[in-house]
FIKOLZA-1660 file (N, C-alpha, C; in steps of 0.1 Angstrom, whole numbers, plus 5000, padded with zeros to 4 digits):
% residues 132
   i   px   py   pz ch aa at
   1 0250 7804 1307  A  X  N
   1 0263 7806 1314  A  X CA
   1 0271 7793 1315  A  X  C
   2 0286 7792 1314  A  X  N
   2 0293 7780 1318  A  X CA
   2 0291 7776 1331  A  X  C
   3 0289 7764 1334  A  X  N
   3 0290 7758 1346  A  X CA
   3 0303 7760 1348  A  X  C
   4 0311 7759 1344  A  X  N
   4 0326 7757 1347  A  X CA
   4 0330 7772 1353  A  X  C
   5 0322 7784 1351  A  X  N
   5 0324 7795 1357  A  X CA
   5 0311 7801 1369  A  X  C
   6 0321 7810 1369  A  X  N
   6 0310 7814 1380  A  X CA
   6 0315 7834 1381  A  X  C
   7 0300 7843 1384  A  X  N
   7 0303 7854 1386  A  X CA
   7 0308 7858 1394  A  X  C
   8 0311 7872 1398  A  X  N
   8 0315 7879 1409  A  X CA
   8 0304 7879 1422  A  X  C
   9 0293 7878 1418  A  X  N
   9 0280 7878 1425  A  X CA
   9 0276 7861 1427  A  X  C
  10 0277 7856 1421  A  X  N
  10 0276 7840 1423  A  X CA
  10 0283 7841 1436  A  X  C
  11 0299 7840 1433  A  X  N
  11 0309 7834 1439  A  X CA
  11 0306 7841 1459  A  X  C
  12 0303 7852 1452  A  X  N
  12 0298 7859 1467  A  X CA
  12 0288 7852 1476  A  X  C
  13 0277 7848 1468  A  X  N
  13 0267 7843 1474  A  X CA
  13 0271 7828 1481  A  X  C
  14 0281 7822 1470  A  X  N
  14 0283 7808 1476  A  X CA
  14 0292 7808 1484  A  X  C
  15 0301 7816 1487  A  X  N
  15 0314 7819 1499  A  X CA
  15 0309 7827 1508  A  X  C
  16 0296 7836 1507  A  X  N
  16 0294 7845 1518  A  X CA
  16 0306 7857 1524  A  X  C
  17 0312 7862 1510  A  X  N
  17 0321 7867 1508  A  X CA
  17 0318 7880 1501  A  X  C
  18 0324 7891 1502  A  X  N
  18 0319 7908 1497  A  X CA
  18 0326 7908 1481  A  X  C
  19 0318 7913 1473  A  X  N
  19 0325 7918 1456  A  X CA
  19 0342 7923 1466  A  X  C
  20 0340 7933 1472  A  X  N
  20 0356 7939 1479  A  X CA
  20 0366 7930 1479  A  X  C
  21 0360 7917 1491  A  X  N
  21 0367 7909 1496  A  X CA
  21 0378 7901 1483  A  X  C
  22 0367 7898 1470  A  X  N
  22 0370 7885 1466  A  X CA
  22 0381 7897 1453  A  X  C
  23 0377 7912 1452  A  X  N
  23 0391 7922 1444  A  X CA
  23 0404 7919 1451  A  X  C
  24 0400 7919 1464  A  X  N
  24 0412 7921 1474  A  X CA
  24 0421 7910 1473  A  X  C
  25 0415 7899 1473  A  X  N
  25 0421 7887 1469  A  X CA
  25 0427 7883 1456  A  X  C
  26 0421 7893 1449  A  X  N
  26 0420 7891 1428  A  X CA
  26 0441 7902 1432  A  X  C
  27 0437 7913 1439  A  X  N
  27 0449 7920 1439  A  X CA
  27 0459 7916 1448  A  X  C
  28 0458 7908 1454  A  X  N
  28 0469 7898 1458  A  X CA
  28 0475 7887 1450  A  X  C
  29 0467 7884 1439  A  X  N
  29 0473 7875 1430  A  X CA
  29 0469 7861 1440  A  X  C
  30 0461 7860 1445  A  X  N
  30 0454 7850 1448  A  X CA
  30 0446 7839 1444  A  X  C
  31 0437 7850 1439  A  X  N
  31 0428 7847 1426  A  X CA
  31 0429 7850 1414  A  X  C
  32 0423 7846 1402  A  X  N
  32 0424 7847 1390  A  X CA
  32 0416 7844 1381  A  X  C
  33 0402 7854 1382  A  X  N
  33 0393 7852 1375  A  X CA
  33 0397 7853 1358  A  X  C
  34 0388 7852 1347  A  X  N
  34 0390 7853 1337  A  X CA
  34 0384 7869 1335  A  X  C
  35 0387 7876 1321  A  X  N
  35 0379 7889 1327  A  X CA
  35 0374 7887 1309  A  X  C
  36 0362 7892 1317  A  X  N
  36 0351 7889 1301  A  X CA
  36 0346 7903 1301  A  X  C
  37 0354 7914 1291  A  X  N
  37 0353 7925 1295  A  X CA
  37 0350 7933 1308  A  X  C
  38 0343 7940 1311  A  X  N
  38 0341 7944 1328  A  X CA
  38 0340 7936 1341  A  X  C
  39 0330 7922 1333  A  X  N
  39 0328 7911 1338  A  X CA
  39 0340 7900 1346  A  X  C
  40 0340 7898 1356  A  X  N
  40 0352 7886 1364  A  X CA
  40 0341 7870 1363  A  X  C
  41 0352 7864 1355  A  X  N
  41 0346 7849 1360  A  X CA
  41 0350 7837 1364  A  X  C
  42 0349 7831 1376  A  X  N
  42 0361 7825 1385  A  X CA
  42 0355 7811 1382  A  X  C
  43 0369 7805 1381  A  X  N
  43 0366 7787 1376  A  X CA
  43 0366 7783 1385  A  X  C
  44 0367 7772 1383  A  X  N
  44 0368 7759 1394  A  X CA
  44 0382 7760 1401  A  X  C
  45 0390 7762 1394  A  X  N
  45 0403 7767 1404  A  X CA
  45 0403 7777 1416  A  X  C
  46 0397 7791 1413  A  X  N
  46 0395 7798 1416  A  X CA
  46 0387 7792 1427  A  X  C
  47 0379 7789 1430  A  X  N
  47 0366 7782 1438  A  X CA
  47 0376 7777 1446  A  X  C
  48 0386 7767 1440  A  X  N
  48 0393 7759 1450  A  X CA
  48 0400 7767 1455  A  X  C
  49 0409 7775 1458  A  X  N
  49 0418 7786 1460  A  X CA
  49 0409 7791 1467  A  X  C
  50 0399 7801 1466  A  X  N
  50 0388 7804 1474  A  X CA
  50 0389 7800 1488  A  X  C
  51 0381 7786 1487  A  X  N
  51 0379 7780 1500  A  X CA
  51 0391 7779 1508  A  X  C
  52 0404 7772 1502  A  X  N
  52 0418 7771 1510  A  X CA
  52 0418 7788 1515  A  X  C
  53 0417 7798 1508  A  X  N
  53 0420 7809 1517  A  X CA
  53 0412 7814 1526  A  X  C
  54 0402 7810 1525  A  X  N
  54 0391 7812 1539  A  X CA
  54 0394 7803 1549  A  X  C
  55 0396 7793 1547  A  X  N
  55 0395 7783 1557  A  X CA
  55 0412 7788 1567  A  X  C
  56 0419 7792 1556  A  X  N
  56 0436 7800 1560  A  X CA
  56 0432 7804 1570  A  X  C
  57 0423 7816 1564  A  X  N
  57 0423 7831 1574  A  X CA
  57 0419 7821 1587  A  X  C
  58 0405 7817 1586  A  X  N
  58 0400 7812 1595  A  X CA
  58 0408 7807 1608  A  X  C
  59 0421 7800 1603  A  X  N
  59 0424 7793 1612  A  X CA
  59 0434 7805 1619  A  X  C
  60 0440 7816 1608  A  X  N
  60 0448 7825 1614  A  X CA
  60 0460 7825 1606  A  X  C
  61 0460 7822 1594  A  X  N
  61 0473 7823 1589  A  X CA
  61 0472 7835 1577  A  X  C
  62 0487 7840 1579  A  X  N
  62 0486 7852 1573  A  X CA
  62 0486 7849 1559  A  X  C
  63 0482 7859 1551  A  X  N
  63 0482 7862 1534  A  X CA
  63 0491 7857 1526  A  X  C
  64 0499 7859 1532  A  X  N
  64 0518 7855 1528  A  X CA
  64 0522 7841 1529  A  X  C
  65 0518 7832 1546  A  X  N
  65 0513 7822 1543  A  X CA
  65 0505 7812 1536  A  X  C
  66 0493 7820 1532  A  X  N
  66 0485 7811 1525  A  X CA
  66 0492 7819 1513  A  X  C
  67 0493 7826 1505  A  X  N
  67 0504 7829 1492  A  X CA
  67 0510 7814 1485  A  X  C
  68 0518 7814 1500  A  X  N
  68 0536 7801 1499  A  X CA
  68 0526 7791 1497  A  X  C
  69 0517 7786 1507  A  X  N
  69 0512 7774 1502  A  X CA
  69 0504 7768 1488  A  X  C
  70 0499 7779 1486  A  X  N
  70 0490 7775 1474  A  X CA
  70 0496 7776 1465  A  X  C
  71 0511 7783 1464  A  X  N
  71 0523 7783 1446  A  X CA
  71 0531 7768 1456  A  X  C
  72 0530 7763 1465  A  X  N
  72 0535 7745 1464  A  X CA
  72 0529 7738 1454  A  X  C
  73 0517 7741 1453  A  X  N
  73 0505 7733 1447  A  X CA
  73 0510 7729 1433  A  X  C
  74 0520 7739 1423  A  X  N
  74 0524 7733 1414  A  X CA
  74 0538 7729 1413  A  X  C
  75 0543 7720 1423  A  X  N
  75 0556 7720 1428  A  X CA
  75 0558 7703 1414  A  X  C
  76 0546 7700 1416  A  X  N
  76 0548 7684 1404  A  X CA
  76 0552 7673 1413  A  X  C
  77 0551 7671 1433  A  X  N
  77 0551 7662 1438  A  X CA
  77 0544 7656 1441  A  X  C
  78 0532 7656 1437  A  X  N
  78 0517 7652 1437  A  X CA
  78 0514 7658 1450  A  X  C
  79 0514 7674 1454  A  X  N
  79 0514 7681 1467  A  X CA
  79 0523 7676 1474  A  X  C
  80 0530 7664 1476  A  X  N
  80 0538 7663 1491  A  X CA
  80 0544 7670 1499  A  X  C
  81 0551 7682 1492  A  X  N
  81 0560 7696 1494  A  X CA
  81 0547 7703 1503  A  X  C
  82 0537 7703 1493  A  X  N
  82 0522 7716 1498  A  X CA
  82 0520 7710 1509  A  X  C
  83 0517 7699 1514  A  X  N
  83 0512 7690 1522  A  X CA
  83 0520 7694 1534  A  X  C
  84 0533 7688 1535  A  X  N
  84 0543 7690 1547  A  X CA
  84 0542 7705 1551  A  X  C
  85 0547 7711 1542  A  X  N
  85 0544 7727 1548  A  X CA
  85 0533 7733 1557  A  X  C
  86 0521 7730 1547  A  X  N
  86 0508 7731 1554  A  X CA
  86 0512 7724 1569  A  X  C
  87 0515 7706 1569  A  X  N
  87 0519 7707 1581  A  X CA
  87 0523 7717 1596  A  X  C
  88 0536 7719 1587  A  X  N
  88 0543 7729 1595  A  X CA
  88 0536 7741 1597  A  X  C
  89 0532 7747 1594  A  X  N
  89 0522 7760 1598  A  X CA
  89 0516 7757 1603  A  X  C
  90 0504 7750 1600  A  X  N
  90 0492 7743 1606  A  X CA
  90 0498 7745 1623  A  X  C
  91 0507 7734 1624  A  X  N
  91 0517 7731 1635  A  X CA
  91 0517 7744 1645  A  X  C
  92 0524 7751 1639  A  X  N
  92 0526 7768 1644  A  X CA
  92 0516 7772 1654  A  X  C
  93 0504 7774 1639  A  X  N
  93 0497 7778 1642  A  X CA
  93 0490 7778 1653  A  X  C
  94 0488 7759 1658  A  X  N
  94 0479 7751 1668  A  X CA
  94 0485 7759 1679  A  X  C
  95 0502 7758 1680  A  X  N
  95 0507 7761 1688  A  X CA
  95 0504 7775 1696  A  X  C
  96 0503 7782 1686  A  X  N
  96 0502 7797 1691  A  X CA
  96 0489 7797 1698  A  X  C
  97 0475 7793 1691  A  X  N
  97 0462 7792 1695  A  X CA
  97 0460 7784 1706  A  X  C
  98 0466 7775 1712  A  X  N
  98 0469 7770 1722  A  X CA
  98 0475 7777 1735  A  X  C
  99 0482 7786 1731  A  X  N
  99 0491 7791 1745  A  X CA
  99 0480 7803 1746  A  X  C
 100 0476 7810 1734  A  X  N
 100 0464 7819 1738  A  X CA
 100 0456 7818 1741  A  X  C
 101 0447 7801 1743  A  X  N
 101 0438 7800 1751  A  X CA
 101 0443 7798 1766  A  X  C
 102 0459 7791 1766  A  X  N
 102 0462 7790 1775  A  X CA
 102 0462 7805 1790  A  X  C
 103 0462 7816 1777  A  X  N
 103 0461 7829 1783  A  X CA
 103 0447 7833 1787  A  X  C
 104 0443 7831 1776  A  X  N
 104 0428 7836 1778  A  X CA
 104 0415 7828 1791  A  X  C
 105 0421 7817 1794  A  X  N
 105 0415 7807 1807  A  X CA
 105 0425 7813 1818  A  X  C
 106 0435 7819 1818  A  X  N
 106 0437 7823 1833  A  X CA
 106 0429 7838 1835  A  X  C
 107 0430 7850 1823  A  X  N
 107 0425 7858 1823  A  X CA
 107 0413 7857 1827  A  X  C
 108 0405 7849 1820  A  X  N
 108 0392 7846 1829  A  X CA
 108 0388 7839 1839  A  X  C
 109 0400 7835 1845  A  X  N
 109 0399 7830 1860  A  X CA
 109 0402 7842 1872  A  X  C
 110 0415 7848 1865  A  X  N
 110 0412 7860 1872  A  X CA
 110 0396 7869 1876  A  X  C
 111 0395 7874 1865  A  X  N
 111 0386 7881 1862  A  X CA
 111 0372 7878 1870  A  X  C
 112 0373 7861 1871  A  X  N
 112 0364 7858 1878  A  X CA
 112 0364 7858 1889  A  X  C
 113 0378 7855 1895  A  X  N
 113 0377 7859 1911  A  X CA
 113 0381 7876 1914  A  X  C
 114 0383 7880 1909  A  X  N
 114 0383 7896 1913  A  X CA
 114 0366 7901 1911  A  X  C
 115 0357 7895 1902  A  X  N
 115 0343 7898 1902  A  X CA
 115 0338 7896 1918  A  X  C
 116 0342 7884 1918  A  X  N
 116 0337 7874 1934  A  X CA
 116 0342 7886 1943  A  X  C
 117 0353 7887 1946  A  X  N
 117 0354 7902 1954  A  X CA
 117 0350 7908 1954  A  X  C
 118 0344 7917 1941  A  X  N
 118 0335 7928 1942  A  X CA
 118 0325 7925 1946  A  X  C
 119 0317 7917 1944  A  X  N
 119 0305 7910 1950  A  X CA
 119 0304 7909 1965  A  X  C
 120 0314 7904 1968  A  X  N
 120 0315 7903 1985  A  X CA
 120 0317 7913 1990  A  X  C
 121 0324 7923 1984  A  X  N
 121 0326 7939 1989  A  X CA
 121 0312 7944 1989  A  X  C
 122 0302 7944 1977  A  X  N
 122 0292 7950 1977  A  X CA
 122 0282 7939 1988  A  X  C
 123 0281 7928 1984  A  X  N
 123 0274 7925 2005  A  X CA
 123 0281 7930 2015  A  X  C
 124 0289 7932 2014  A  X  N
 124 0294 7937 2032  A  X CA
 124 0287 7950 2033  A  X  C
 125 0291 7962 2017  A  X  N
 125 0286 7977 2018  A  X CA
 125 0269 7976 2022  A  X  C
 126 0262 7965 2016  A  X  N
 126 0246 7965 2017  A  X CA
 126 0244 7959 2031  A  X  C
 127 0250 7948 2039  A  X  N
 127 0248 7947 2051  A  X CA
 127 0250 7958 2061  A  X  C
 128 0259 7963 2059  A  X  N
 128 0265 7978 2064  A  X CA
 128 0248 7989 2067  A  X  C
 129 0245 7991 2053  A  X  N
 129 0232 8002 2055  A  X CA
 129 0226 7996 2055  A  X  C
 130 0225 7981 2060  A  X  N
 130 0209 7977 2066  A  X CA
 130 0212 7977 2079  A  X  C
 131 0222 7977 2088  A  X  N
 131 0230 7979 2099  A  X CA
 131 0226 7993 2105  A  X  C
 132 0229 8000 2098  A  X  N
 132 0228 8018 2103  A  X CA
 132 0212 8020 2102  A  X  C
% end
């Protein structure tokens, strides 16, 4: 086999990624394996595209976004165009993940003092029937 390729089953093993996952991405025009009759064989490009879209999702950016960024890549400014952009999303993105933690730490501050209540309600009910 070429080193410079890799299978459908390779690529899975080394991304921890589903045969599904990596069509799904083939049918977004994401990826772009070579096709050696039935066979898909993804280069080094592909690999690299790969990872940039996992690491996308990961952070939360949609399909569409990682799409736009990864056609900057042949923009011929040695990335600086890809680069800034990513910035700017990136940016967004922090932003957004930030205010939802911002949410998600009062929700659980609530949550934890309305537990505390219940707690105190249930000692009072059990001091109660050791009372009677």
């Amino acid at each position: 086999m070429d080193p410079e390729t890799m299978t459908i089953r390779e690529m899975c093993d080394a991304f921890d990624v589903t045969p599904r996952t990596l069509r799904f991405y083939e049918s977004k025009e994401l990826l772009f394996p070579i096709r050696d009759g039935q066979k898909r064989l993804f280069t080094r490009r592909d690999r690299a595209r790969l990872k940039l879209i996992l690491r996308g999702k990961r952070f939360g950016f949609s399909l569409e976004e990682i799409r736009q960024l990864l056609e900057l890549y042949h923009v011929g400014d040695q990335q600086e165009t890809q680069l800034k952009r990513t910035l700017e999303v990136a940016q967004t993105r922090l932003e957004d993940l930030e205010q939802r933690r911002t949410e998600l730490d009062a929700a659980i501050s609530e949550m934890k003092s309305q537990m505390d209540l219940v707690r105190d309600m249930l000692g009072d009910v059990s001091e109660d029937d050791r009372d009677a």
